[in-house]
C-alpha positions as a Markdown table, in Angstrom:
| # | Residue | x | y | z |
|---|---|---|---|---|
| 1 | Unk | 30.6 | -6.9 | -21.5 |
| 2 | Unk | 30.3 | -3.2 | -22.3 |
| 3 | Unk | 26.9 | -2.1 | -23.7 |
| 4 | Unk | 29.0 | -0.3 | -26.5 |
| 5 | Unk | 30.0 | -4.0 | -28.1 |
| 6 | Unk | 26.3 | -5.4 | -27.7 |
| 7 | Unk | 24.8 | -2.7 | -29.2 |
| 8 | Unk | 27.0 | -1.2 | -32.1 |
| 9 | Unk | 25.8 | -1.3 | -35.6 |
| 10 | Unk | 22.4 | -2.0 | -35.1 |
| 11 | Unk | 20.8 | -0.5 | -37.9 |
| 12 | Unk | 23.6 | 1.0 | -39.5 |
| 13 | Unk | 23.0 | 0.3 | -42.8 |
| 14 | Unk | 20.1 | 2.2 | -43.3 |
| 15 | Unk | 19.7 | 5.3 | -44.8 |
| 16 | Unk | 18.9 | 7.7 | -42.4 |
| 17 | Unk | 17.1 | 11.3 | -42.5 |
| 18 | Unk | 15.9 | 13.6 | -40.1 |
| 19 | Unk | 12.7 | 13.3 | -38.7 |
| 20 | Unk | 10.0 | 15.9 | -39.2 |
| 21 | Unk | 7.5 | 16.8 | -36.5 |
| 22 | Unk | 4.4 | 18.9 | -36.5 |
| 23 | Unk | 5.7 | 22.0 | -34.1 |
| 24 | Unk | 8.5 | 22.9 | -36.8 |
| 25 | Unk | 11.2 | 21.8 | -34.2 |
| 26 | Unk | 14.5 | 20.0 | -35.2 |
| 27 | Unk | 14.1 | 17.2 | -33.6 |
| 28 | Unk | 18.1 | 17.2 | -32.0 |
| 29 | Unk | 18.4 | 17.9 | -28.1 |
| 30 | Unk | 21.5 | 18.2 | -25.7 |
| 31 | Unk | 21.1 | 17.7 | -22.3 |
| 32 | Unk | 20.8 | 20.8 | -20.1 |
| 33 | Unk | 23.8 | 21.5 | -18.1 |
| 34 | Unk | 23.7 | 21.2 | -14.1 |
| 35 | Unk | 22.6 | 24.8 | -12.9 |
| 36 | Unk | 19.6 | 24.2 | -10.7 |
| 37 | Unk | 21.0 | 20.6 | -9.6 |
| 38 | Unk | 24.0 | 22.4 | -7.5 |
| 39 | Unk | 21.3 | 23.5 | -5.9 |
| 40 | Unk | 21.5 | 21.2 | -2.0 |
| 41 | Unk | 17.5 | 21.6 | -1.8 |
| 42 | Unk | 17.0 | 20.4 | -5.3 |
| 43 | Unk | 19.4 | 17.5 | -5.0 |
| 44 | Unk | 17.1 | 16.9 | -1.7 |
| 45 | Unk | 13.9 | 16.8 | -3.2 |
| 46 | Unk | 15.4 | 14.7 | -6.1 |
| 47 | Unk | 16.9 | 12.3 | -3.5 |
| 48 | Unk | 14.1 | 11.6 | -1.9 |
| 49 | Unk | 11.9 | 10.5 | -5.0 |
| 50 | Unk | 14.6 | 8.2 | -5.9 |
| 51 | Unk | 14.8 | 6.9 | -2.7 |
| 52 | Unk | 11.4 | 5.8 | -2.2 |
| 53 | Unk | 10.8 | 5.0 | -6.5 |
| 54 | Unk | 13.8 | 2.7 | -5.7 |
| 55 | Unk | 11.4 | 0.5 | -3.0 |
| 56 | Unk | 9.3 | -0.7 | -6.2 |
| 57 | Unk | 9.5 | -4.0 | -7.3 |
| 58 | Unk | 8.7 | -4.6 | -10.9 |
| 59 | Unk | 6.9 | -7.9 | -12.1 |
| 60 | Unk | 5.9 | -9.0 | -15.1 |
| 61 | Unk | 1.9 | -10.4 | -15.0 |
| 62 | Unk | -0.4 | -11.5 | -17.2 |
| 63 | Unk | -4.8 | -10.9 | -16.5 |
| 64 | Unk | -6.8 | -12.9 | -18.1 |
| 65 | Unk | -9.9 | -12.2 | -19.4 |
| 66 | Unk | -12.2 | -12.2 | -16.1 |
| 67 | Unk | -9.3 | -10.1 | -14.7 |
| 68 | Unk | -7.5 | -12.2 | -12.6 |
| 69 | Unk | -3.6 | -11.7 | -12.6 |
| 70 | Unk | -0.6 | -14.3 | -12.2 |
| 71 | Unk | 2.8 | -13.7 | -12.1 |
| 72 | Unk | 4.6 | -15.4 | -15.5 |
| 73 | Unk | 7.5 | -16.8 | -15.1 |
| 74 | Unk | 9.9 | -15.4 | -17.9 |
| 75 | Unk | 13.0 | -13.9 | -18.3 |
| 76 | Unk | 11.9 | -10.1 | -17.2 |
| 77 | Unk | 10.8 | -11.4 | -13.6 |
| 78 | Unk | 14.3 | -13.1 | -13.2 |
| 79 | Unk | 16.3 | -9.5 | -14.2 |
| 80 | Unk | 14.0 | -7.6 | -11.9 |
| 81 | Unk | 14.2 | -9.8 | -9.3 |
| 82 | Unk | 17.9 | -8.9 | -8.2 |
| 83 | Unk | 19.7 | -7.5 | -11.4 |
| 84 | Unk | 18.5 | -5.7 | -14.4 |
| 85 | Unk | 21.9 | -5.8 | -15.6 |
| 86 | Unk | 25.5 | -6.6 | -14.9 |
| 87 | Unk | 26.1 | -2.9 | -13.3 |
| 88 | Unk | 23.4 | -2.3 | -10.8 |
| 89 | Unk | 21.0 | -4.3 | -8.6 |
| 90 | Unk | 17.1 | -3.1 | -9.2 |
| 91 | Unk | 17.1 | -0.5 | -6.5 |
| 92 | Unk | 20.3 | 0.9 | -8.8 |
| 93 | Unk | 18.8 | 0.7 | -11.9 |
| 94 | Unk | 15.5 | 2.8 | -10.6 |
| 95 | Unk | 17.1 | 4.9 | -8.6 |
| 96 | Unk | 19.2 | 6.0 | -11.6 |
| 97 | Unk | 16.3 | 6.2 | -13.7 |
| 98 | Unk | 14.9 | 9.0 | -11.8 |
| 99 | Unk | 17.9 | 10.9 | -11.3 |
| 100 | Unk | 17.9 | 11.1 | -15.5 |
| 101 | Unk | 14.1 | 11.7 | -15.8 |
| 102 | Unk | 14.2 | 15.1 | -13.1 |
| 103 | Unk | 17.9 | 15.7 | -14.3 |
| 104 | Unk | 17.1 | 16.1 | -18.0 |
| 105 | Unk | 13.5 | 15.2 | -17.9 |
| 106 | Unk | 13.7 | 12.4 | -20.0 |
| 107 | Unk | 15.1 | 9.2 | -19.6 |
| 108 | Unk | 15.8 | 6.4 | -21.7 |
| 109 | Unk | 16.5 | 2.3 | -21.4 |
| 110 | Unk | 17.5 | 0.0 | -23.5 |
| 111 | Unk | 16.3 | -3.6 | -22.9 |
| 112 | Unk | 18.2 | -6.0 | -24.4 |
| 113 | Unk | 17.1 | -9.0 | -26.2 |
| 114 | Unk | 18.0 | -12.3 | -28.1 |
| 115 | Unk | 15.5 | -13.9 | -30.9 |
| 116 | Unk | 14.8 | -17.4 | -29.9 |
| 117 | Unk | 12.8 | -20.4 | -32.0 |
| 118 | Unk | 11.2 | -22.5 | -30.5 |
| 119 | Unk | 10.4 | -26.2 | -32.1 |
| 120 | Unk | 7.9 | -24.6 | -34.1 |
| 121 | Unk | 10.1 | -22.5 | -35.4 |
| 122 | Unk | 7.9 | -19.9 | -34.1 |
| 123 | Unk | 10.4 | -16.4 | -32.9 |
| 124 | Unk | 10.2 | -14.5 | -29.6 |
| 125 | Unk | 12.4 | -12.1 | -27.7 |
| 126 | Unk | 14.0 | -13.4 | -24.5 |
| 127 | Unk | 15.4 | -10.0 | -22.3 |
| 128 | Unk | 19.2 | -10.6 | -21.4 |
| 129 | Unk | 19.4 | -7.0 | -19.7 |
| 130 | Unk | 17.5 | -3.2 | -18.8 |
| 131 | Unk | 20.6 | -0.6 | -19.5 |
| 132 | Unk | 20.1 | 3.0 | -18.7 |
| 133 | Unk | 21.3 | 5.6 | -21.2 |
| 134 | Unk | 22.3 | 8.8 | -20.5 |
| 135 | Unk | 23.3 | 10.0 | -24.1 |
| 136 | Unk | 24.6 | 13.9 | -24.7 |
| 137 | Unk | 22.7 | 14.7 | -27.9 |
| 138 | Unk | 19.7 | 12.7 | -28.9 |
| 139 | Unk | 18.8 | 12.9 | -33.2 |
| 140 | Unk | 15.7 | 11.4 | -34.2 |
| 141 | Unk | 15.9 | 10.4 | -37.3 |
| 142 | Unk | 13.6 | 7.9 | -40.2 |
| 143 | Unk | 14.0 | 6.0 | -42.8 |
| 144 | Unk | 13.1 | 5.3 | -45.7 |
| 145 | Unk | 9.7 | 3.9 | -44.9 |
| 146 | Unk | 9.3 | 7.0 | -42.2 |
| 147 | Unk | 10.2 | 4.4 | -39.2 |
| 148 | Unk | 11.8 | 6.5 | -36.6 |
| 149 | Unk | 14.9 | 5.8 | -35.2 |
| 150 | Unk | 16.9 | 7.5 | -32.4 |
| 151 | Unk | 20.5 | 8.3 | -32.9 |
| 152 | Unk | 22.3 | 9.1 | -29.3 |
| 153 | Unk | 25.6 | 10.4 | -29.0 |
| 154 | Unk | 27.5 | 10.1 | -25.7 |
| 155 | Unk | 30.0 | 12.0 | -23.9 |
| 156 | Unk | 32.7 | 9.6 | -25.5 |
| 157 | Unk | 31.5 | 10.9 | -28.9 |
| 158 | Unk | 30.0 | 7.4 | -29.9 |
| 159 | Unk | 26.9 | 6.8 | -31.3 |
| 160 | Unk | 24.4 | 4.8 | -31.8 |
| 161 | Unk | 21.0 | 4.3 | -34.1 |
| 162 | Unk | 18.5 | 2.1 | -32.5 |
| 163 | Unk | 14.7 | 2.1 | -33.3 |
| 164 | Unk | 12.4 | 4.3 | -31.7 |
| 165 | Unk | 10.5 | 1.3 | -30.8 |
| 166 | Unk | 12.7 | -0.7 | -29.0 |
| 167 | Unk | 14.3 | 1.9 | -26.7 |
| 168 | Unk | 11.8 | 2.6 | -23.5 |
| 169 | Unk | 11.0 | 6.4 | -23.0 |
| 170 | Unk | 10.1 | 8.4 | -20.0 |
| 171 | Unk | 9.3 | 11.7 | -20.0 |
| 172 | Unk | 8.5 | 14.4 | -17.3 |
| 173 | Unk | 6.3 | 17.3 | -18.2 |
| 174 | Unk | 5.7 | 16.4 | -21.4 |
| 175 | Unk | 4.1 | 19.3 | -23.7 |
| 176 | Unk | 5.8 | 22.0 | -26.0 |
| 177 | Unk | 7.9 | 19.2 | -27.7 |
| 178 | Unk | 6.0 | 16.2 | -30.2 |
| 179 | Unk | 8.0 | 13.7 | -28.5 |
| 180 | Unk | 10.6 | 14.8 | -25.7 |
| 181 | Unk | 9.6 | 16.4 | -22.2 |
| 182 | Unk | 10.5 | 19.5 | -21.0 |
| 183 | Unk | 10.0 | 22.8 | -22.7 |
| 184 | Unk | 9.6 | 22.8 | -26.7 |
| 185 | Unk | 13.3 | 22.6 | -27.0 |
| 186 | Unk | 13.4 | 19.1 | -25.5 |
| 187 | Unk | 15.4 | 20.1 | -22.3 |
| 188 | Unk | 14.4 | 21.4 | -18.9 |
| 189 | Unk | 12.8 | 24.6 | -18.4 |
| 190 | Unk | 14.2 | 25.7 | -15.4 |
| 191 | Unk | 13.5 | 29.6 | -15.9 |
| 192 | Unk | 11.4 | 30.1 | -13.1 |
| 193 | Unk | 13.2 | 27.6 | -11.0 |
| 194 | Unk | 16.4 | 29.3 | -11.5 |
| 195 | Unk | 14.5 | 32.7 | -9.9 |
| 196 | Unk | 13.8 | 31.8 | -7.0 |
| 197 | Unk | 17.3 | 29.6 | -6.6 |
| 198 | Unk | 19.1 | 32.9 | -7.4 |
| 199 | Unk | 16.9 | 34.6 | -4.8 |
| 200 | Unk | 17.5 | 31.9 | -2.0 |
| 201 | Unk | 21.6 | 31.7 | -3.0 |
| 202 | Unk | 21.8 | 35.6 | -2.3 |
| 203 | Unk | 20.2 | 35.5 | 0.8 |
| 204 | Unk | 22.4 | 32.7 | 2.1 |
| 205 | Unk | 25.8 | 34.4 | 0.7 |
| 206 | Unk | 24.5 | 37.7 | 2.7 |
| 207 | Unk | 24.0 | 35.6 | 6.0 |
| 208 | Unk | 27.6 | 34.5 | 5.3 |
| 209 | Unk | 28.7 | 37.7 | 5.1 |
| 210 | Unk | 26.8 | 39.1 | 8.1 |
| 211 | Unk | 28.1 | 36.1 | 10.0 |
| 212 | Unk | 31.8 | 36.7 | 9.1 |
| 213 | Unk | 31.6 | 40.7 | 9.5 |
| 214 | Unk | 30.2 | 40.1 | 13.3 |
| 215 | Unk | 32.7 | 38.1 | 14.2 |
| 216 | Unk | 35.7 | 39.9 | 12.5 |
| 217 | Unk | 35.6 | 43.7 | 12.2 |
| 218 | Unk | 35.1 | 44.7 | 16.2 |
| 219 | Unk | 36.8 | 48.4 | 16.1 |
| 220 | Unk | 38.7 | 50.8 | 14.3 |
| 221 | Unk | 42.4 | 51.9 | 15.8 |
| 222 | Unk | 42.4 | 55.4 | 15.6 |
| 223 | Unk | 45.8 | 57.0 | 15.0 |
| 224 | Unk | 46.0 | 60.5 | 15.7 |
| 225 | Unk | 49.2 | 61.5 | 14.0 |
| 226 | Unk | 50.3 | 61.1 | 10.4 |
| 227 | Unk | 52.3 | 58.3 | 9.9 |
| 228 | Unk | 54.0 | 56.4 | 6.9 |
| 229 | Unk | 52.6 | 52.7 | 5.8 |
| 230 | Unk | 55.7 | 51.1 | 7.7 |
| 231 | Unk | 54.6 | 53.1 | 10.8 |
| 232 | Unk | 51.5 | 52.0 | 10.9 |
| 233 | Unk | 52.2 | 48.5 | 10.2 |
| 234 | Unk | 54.5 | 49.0 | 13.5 |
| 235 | Unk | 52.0 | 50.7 | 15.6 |
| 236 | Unk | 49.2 | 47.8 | 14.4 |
| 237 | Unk | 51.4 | 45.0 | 15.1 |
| 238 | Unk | 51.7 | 47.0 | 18.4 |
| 239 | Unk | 47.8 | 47.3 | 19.1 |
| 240 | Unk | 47.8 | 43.6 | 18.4 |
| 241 | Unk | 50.0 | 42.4 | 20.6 |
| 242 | Unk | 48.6 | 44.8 | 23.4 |
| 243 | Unk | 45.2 | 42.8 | 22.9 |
| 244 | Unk | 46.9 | 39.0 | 22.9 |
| 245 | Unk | 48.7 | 40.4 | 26.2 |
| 246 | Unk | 45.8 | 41.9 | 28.2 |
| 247 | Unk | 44.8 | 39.4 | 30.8 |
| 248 | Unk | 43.0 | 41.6 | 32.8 |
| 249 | Unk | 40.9 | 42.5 | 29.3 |
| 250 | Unk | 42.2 | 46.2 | 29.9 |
| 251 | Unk | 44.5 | 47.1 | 26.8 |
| 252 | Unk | 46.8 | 50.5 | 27.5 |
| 253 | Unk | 47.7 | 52.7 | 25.1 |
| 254 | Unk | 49.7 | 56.1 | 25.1 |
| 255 | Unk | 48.1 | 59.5 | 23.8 |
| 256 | Unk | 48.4 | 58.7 | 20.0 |
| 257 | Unk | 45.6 | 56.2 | 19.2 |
| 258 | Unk | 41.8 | 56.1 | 19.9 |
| 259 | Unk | 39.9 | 52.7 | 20.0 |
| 260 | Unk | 36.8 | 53.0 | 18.8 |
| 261 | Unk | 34.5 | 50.4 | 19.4 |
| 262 | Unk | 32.2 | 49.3 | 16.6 |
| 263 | Unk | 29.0 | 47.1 | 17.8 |
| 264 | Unk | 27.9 | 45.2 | 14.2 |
| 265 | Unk | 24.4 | 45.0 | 13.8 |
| 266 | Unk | 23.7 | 42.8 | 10.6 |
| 267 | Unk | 19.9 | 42.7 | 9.3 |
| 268 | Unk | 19.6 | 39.0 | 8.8 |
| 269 | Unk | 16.4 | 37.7 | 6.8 |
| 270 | Unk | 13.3 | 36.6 | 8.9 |
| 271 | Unk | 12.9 | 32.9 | 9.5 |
| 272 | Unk | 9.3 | 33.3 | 7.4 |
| 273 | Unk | 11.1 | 34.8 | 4.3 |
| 274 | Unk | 13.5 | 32.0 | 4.4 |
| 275 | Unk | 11.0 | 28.8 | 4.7 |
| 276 | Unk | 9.0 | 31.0 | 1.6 |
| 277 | Unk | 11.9 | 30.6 | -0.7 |
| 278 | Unk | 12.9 | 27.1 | 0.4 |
| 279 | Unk | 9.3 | 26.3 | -0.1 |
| 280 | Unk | 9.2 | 27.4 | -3.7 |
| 281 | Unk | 11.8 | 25.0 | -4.5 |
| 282 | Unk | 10.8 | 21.9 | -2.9 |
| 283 | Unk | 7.0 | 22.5 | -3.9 |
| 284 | Unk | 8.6 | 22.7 | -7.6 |
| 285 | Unk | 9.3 | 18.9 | -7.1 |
| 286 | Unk | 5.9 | 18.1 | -5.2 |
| 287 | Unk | 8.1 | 17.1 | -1.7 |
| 288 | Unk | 7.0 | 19.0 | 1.9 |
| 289 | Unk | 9.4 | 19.7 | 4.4 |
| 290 | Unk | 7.6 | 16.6 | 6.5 |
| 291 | Unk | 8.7 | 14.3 | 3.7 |
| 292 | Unk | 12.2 | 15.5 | 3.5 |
| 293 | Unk | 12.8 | 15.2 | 7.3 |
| 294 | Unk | 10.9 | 12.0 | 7.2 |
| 295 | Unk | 8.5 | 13.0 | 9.7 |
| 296 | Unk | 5.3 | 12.6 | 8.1 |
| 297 | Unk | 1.9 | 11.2 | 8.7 |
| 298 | Unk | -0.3 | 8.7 | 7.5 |
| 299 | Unk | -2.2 | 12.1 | 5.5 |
| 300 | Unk | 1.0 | 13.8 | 4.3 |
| 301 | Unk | 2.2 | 10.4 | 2.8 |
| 302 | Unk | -1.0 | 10.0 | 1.1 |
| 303 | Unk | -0.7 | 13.8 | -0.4 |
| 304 | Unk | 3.3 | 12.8 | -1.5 |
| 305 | Unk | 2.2 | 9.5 | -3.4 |
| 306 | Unk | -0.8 | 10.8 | -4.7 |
| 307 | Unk | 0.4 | 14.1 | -6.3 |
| 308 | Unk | 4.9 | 12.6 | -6.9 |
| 309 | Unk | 5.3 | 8.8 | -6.9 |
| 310 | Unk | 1.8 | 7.3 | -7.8 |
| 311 | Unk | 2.0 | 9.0 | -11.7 |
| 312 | Unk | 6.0 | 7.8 | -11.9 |
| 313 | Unk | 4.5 | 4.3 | -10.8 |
| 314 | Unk | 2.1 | 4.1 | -13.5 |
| 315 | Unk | 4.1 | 6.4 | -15.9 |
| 316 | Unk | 6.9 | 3.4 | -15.3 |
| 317 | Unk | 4.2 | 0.8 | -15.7 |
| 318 | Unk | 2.7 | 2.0 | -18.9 |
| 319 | Unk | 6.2 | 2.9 | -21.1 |
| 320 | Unk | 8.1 | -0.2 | -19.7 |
| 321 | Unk | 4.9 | -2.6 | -21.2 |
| 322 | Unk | 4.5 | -0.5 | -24.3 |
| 323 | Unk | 7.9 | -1.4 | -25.4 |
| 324 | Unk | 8.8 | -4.9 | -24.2 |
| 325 | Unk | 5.3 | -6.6 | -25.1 |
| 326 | Unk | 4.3 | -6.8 | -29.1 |
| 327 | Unk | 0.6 | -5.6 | -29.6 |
| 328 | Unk | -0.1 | -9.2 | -29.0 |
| 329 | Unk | 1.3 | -10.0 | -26.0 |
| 330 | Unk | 0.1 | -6.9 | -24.7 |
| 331 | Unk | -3.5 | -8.1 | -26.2 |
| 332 | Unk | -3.8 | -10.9 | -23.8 |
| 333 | Unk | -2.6 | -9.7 | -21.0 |
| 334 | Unk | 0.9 | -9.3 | -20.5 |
| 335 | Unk | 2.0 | -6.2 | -18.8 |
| 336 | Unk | 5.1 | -5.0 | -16.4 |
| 337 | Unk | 3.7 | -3.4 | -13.2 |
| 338 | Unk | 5.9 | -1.8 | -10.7 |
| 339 | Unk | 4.5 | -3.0 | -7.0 |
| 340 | Unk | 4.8 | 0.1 | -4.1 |
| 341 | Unk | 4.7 | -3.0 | -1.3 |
| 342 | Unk | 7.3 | -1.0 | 0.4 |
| 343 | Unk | 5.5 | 2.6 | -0.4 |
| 344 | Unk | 2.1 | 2.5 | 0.1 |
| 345 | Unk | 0.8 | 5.5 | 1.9 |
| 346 | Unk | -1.8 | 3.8 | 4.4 |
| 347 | Unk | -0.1 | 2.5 | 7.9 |
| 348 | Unk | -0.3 | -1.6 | 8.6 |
| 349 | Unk | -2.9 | -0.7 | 10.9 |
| 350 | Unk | -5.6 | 1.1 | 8.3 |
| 351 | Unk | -4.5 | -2.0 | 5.6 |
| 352 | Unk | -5.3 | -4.5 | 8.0 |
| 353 | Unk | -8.9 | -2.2 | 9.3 |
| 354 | Unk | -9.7 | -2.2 | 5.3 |
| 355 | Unk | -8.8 | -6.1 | 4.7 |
| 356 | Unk | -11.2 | -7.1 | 7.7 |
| 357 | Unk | -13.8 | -5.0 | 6.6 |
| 358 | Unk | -13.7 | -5.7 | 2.9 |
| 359 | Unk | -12.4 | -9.6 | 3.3 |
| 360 | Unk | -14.7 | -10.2 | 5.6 |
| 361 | Unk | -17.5 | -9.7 | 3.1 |
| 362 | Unk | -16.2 | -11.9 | 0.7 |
| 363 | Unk | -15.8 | -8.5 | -1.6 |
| 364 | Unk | -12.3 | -9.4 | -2.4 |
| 365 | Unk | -10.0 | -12.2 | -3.6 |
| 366 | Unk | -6.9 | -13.1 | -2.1 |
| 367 | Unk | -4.7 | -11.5 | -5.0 |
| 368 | Unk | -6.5 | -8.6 | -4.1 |
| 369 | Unk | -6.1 | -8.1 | -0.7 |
| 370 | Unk | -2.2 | -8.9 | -1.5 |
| 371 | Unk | -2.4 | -5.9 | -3.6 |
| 372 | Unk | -3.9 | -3.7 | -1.1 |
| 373 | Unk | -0.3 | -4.5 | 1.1 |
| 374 | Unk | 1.6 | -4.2 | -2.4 |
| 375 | Unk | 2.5 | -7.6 | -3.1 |
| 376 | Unk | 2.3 | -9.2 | -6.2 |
| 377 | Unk | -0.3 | -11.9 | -7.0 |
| 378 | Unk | 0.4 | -16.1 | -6.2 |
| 379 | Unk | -0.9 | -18.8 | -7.8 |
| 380 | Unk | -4.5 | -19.9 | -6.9 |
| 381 | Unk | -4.5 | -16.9 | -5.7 |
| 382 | Unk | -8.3 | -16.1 | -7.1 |
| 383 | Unk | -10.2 | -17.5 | -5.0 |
| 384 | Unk | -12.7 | -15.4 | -2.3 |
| 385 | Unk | -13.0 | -16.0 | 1.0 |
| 386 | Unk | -15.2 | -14.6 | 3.7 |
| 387 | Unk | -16.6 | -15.2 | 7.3 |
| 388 | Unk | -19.0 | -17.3 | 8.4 |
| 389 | Unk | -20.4 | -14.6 | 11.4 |
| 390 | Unk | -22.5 | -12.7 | 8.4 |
| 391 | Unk | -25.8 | -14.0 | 6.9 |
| 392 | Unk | -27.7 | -13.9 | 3.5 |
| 393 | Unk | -30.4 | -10.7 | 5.1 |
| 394 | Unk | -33.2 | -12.6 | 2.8 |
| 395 | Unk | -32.8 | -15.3 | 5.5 |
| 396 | Unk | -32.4 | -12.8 | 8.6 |
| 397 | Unk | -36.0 | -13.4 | 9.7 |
| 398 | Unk | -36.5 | -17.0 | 8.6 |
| 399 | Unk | -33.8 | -17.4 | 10.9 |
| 400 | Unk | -35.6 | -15.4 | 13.6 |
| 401 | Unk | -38.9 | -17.1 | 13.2 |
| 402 | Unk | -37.4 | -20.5 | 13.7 |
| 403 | Unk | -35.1 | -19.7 | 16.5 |
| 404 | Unk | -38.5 | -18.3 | 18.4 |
| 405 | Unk | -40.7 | -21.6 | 17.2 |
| 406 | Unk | -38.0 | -23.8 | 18.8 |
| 407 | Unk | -37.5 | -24.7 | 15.0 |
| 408 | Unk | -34.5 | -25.0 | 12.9 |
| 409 | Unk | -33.9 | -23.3 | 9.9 |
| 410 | Unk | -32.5 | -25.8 | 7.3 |
C-alpha cells in the first residue's frame, strides 16, 4: 500500500494559517539542491556514517523506578526487529535516514499508527509502520488553536498536512532557524564547504590537464616554406605516417621541415597541499582518513564515535521517544533506544578486561554488562553477580588471626 493512500486527508479540514516564529522567518523551506554531494569525498564521508548508523538496533524498553530496564514486548520491537516498513529492512530504513539528515540536514518519519480499545474501552496507538519522507517544500503551518502542523509537498506535487506532533524530527546543526537545522533559512549552509570543494575540483581538473598535455603534445613540425592549409594537411599526414613507419625509431625527413622536440614539464600540486584540501572536507563531516580506509584503531574509533555517531545515537534515541510515547508513557519509563552492539569503539578484548574487573566486584548487573557489549537487556536480567576469590576487608584480619590460631573464622 502506497504511503500516499494511508496518509491523505489527515487533517484536511482544518483551517490552516502560517505559523509565526520568533526570528521573523517564514517558516517555508525547499530542499537544497545537490552541489557539494557530487562531491566523491563527501559522498565518502556520508557513506561511511550511514554505514556504521545502519549497525544499530533500535528497541523499545521500559526502566522502572530503581532503574532497571526490560525489553517490552509491543508492536515497535516487532517493526524494528526486521522491517520498519514494507519498503526497507531496518539497516534500509537508517541508512536512509542519514543520507536525508547530512543531505538536507533535516530529516523527517512518519510512524504510522491504528487507535485500539481495549475491553476497558480504554485507547492506545499500536505502530503499523516507520516511513521516511523526503518532501520538496516543507510549510509549517497552525490552526486555529495555534497547534502546529506541517504541510510537505513532494516532488509529485502532492501534499500533505500532518501534525507537528506526530511526525519525528531530526535535525543536524540546529541554530539560526526556531525549528529546522541548517542555517536560518532551514537548508544547508554549505558556503564554506563549497570553498574548499571548488579549490580541491580545480586542482584535480589541472592534474587532468597536465596528465593529458604530457602525454599528447611531444613536438612541433616545423615547416620551413609557406604552404596552403591543404599542403599542410598533406605534409602532416606525411610526418605521421613517417613516425608509424619508423622501426628503427629514426624518422627521415627532406630539407623542408624541422622537428622540434618539446620536453613537457607540468607543475603538479605537492602531495601535502592535496591531503590539506581533502582533509578540510572529510573533517567537515567529523570522519579521518583511517576511518574511511577502515584502518583504524581501538583510539581513532573511540575519537569517530565520540565526536560523529555517539550524538546521532542519542539524537535518534531522544526524537524517536519524544514522538511515539505520550507524556505518560514516557513518565514511567518507556523509551526507544538505539543499541551500537555492532559499533562500540572498545575491541572484545578491553570489553571483556572491563567486565572481569567491574563484574568481578559485584559492581554491575547482568543487564549491565550486556550493555557494555551493546546488547539489549533480558529478562531477570537484574540481578548481580560477583566472585567468591574477594573478601569483605572488615574481615581481612579476622580471617588472618584465626588462620594463625589454628582457628576458623565462622
Amino acid at each position: 500500500m502506497l504511503l500516499q493512500n494511508l496518509i491523505n486527508g489527515k487533517e484536511s479540514s482544518r483551517q490552516m494559517q502560517q505559523a509565526k516564529f520568533l526570528d521573523g522567518y517564514s517558516p517555508i523551506f525547499s530542499q537544497f539542491g545537490q552541489n557539494v554531494y557530487a562531491s566523491d569525498v563527501v559522498q565518502m564521508c556520508i557513506d561511511v556514517i550511514a554505514t556504521e548508523c545502519s549497525k544499530l538496533k533500535p528497541k523499545h524498553i521500559r526502566t522502572d523506578p530503581n532503574g532497571m530496564q526490560a525489553t517490552v514486548k509491543s508492536g515497535i520491537n516487532r517493526l524494528f526487529k526486521f522491517a520498519p516498513n514494507e519498503l526497507m529492512t531496518t539497516r534500509d530504513f537508517i541508512e536512509k535516514i542519514i543520507w536525508q539528515l547530512y543531505t538536507n540536514y533535516n530529516a523527517f518519519i512518519y510512524p504510522m499508527y491504528e487507535i485500539k480499545s481495549d475491553s476497558n474501552g480504554k485507547k492506545t496507538k499500536e505502530y503499523i509502520g516507520f516511513y521516511p519522507l523526503d518532501p520538496t517544500v516543507v510549510t509549517f503551518v497552525q490552526d486555529e488553536t495555534n497547534k502546529l502542523f506541517i504541510e510537505m509537498q513532494f516532488a509529485n506535487g502532492t501534499k500533505f498536512t500532518l501534525a507537528y506532533s506526530d511526525v519525528i524530527h531530526l535535525r543536524k546543526r540546529f541554530s539560526s532557524n526556531d525549528i529546522m537545522g541548517g542555517g536560518v533559512d532551514g537548508q544547508p549552509d554549505n558556503a564554506a564547504l563549497l570553498k574548499a570543494l571548488q579549490i580541491n575540483d580545480t586542482v584535480l581538473q589541472g592534474l587532468d590537464k597536465a596528465i593529458k598535455t604530457s602525454l599528447s603534445v611531444r613536438g612541433i613540425l616545423k615547416i620551413n616554406t609557406m604552404l596552403d592549409d591543404d599542403s599542410q594537411k598533406a605534409e602532416r599526414a606525411k610526418f605521421e605516417e613517417a613516425i608509424n613507419s619508423g622501426s628503427s625509431g629514426i624518422i627521415p625527413m627532406d630539407l623542408k621541415g624541422d622537428y622540434v622536440d618539446l620536453k613537457p614539464n607540468p607543475k603538479l600540486i605537492d602531495r601535502e597541499t592535496l591531503e590539506f584540501l581533502q582533509n578540510k572536507v572529510i573533517h567537515n563531516y567529523g570522519v579521518s582518513v583511517p576511518i574511511l580506509s577502515g584502518d583504524f584503531s581501538d583510539e581513532q574509533y573511540q575519537a569517530f564515535y565520540e565526536k560523529t555517531l555517539e550524538p546521532l545515537v542519542i539524537s535518534f534515541g531522544q526524537a524517536f521517544s519524544k514522538t511515539v510515547f505520550s507524556p505518560r508513557e514516557l513518565e514511567v519509563g518507556n523509551e526507544i533506544v538505539f543499541y551500537q552492539k555492532d559499533m562500540m569503539y572498545l575491541s572484545t578484548t578491553a570489553k571483556l578486561n572491563l567486565l572481569k574487573t567491574a563484574g568481578e566486584q559485584g559492581i554491575l548487573t547482568d543487564n549491565q554488562k550486556l550493555a557494555i557489549l551493546g546488547y539489549p537487556p533480558i529478562p531477570d536480567g537484574d540481578k548481580r553477580t560477583m566472585s567468591l576469590n574477594y573478601i569483605d576487608v572488615d574481615l581481612v584480619n579476622a580471617y588472618q588471626m584465626g588462620k594463625k590460631g589454628g582457628n576458623q573464622v565462622e
